[in-house]
C-alpha positions as CSV (number, residue, x, y, z in Angstrom):
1,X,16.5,22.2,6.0
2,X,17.6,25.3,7.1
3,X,16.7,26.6,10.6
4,X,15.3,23.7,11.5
5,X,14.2,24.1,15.0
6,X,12.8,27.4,14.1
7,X,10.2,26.1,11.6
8,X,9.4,23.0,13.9
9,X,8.4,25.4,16.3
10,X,6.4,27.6,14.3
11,X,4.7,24.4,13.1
12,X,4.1,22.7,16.0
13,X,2.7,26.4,17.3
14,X,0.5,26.7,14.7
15,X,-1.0,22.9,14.4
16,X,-1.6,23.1,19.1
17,X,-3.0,26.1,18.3
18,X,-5.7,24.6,16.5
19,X,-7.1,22.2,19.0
20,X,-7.8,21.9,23.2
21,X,-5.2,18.7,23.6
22,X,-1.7,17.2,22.3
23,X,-1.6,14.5,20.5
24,X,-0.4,11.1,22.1
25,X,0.0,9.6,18.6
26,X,0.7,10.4,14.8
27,X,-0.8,7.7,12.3
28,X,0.4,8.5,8.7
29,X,-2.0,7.6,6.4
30,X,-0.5,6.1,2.9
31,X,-2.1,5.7,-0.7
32,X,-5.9,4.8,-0.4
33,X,-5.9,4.4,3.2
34,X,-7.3,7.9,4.2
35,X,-11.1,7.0,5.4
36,X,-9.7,6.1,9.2
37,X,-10.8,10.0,9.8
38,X,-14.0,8.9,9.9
39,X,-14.0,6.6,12.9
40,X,-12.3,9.7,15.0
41,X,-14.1,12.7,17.0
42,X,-12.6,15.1,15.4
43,X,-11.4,18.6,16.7
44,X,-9.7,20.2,14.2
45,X,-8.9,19.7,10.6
46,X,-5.8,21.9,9.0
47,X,-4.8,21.7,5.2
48,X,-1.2,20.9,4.8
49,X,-1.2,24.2,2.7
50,X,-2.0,26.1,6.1
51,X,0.7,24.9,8.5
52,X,4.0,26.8,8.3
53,X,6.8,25.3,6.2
54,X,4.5,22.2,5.6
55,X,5.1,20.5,2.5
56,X,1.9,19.6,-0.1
57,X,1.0,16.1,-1.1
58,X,1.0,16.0,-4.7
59,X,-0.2,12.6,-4.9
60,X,-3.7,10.7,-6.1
61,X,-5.1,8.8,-3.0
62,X,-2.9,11.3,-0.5
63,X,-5.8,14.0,0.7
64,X,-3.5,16.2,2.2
65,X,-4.8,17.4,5.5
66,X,-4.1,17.0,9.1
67,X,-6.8,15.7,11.6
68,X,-6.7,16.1,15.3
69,X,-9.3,13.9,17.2
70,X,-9.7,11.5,19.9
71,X,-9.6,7.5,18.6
72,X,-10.4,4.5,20.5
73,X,-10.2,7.3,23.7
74,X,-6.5,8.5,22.9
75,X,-5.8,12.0,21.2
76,X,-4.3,11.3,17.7
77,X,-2.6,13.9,15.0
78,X,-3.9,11.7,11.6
79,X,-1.9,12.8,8.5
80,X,-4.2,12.2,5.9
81,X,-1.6,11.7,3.0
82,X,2.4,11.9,2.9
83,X,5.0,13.1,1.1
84,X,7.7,11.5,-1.4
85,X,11.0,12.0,-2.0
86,X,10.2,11.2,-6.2
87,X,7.9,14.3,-5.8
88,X,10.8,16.4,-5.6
89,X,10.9,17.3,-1.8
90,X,14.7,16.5,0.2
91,X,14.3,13.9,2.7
92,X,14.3,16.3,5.1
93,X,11.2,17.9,3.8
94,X,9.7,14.6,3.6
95,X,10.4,14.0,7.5
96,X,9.5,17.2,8.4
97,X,6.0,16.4,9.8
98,X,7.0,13.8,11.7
99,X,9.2,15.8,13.3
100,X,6.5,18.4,14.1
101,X,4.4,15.9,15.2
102,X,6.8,15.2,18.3
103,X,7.3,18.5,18.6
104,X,3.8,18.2,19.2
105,X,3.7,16.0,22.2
106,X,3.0,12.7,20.3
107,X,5.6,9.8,21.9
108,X,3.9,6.9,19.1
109,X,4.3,6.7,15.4
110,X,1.7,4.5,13.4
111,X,3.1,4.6,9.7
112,X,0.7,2.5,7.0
113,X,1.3,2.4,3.2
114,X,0.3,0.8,0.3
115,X,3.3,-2.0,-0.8
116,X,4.2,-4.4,-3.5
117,X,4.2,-8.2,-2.5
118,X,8.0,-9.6,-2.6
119,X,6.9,-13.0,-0.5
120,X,4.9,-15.1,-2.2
121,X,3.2,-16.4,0.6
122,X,1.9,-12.8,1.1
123,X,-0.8,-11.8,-1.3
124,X,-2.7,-9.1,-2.7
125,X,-5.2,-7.5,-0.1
126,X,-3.6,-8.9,2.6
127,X,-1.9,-7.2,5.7
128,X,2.1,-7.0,6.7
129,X,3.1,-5.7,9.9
130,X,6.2,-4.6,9.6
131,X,8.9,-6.0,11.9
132,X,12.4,-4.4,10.0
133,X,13.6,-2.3,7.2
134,X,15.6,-2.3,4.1
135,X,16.6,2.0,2.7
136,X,17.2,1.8,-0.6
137,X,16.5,4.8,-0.8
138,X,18.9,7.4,-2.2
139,X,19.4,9.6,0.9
140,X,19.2,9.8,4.6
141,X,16.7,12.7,6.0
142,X,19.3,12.5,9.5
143,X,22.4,14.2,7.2
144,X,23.3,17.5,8.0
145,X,23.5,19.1,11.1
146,X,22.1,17.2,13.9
147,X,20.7,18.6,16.8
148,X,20.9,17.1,20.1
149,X,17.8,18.0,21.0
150,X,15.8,16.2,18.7
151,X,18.3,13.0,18.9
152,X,21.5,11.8,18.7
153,X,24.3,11.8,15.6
154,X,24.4,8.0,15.3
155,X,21.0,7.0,16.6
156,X,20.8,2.8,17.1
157,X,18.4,1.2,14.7
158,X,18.7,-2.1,16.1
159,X,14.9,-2.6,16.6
160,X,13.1,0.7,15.5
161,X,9.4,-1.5,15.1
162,X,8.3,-2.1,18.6
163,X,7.9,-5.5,19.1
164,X,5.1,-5.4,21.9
165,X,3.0,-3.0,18.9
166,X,3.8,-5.8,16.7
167,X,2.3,-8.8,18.7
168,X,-0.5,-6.8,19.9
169,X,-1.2,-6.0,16.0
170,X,-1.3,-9.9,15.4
171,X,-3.5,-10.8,18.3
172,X,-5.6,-8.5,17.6
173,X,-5.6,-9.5,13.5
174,X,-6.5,-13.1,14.7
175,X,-9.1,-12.4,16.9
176,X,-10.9,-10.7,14.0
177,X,-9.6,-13.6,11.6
178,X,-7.8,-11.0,9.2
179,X,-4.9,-12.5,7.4
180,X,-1.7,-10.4,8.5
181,X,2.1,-11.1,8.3
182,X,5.2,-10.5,9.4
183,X,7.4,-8.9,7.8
184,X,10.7,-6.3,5.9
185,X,9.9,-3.6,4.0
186,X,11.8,-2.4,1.4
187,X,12.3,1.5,0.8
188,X,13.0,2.4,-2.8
189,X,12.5,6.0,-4.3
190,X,10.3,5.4,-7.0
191,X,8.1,6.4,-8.8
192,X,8.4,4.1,-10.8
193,X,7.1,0.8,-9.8
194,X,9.9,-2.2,-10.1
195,X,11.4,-4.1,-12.6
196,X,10.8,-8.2,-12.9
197,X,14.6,-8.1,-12.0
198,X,14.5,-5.6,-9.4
199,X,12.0,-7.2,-7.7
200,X,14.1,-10.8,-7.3
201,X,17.1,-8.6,-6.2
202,X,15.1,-6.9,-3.2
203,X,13.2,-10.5,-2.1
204,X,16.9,-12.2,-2.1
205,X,18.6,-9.3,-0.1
206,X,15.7,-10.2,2.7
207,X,12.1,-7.9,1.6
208,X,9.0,-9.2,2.5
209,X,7.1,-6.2,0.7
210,X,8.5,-2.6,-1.4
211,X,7.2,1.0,-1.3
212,X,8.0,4.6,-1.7
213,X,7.3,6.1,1.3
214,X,7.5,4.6,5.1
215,X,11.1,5.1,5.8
216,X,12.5,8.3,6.2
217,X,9.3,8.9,8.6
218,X,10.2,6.0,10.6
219,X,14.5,7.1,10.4
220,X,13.1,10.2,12.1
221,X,10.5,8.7,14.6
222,X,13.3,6.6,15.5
223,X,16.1,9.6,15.7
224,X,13.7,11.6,18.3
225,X,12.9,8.3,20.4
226,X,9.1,7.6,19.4
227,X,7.8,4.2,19.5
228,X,7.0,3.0,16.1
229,X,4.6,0.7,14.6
230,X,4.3,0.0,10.8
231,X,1.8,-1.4,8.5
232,X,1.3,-2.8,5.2
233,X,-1.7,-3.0,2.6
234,X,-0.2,-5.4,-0.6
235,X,-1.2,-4.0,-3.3
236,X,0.5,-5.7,-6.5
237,X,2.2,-9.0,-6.3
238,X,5.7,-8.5,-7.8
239,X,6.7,-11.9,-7.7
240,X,4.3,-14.1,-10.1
241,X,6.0,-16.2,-13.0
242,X,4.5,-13.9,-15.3
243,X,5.6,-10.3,-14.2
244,X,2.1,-8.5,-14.3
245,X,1.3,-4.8,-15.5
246,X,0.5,-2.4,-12.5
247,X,-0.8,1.2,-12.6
248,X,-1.1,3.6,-9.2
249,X,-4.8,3.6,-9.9
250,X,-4.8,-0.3,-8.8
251,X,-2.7,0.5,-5.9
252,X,-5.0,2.8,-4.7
253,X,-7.9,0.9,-5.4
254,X,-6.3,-2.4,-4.0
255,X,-5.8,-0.2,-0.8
256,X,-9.0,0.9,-0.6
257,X,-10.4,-2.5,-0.5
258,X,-8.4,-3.5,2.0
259,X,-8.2,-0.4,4.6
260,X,-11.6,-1.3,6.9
261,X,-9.0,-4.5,8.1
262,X,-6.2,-2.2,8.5
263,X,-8.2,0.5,10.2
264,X,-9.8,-2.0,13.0
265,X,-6.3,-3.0,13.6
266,X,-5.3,0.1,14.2
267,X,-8.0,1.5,15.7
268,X,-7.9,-1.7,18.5
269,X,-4.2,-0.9,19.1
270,X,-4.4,2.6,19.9
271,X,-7.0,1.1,22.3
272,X,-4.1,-0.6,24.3
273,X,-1.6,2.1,24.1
């Protein structure tokens, strides 16, 4: 993106504007997964539409609006939908809120998405933290120019899921007997969903679960230095013996089952931030 650092600012201006605090944390909000809004007290609500140099989600299941509140007592920016690199935007474009939401003051990413099962001991309507990555995707939202002040050239990825988030998730899961896992998430473009082949290829290479989505957010949380904390809804399984059918409308119905576990879990852990 050209003049970058400009239109994070006029973003960032815009969105503070909007509300009487800064945001301590960003959740992203994936496919179906978009009703934890309604456990904040919220102060402001801006459509993506509004805020400068914002993309649009194009999506089904991805509302597209931006929620400032308080949750669990902390001040949280929710993005109520994402955006995707198969609806045409640059990966850049795609990380662009993230970025503004630092900009904003917020030092913790919560990233959630909707993902196909790779692991067969992980089933559909069940949870997956997730403890590593896999990009398979086509680009990298950190080429280009970099700027020093949001991070540096060749930032370390060595452990970009914080692992203190990630046992606190699971106590927290097993306290309230939710089934959650452990696990790698696979980035691929999309959209469209996996082939039987494609599938085996990304559970043998290490993946634990596949989306669209998730990644670049969480190459750019990591670039500026945010502590980062993903999590899964499976959706589909794409590992039976028989490979099975799916349609996005499952996904997002499959997610919506499932999202009160995933929102107590997060809602509890931004408790003990």
């Amino acid at each position: 993106m050209e003049n970058l650092l400009e239109k994070i600012e006029d973003a960032s201006k815009f969105i503070l504007a909007k509300s009487n605090f800064i945001p301590e944390v960003c959740i992203i909000l994936g496919s179906g997964l978009a009703e934890l809004v309604n456990q904040l007290k919220v102060q402001a609500t801006i459509d993506y539409k509004d805020i400068p140099h914002f993309p649009v989600s194009t999506v089904i299941g991805h509302p597209g609006k931006l929620i400032l509140g308080e949750l669990s007592g902390k001040k949280v920016a929710v993005m109520q939908g994402r955006f995707h690199f198969y609806e045409g935007y640059t990966m850049q474009e795609v990380a662009f809120p993230t970025r503004v939401m630092k900009a904003c003051g917020a030092q913790t990413l919560i990233v959630t998405n909707a993902a196909g099962g790779l692991n067969p001991a992980i089933r559909v309507g069940e949870l997956m933290v997730i403890n590593d990555h896999i990009n398979l995707q086509p680009m990298n939202p950190l080429l280009g120019k970099n700027h020093e002040s949001l991070g540096p050239r060749f930032p370390d990825q060595h452990a970009i899921y914080d692992k203190v988030l990630i046992e606190k998730a699971k106590s927290i899961a097993a306290k309230n007997n939710i089934v959650c896992h452990e696990g790698v998430y696979v980035g691929v473009p999309g959209p469209t969903f996996e082939t039987p082949a494609e599938y085996k290829y990304m559970r043998l290479i290490g993946g634990d679960a596949v989306g669209m989505s998730t990644v670049p957010e969480v190459i750019v949380g990591n670039h500026g230095g945010m502590k980062i904390f993903g999590i899964s809804v499976i959706t589909d399984e794409g590992n039976p013996v028989t490979p099975q059918k799916i349609s996005h409308q499952e996904v997002v119905a499959a997610a919506r089952e499932a999202e009160p576990r995933m929102s107590l879990i997060i809602r509890e852990l931004v408790g003990v931030l």
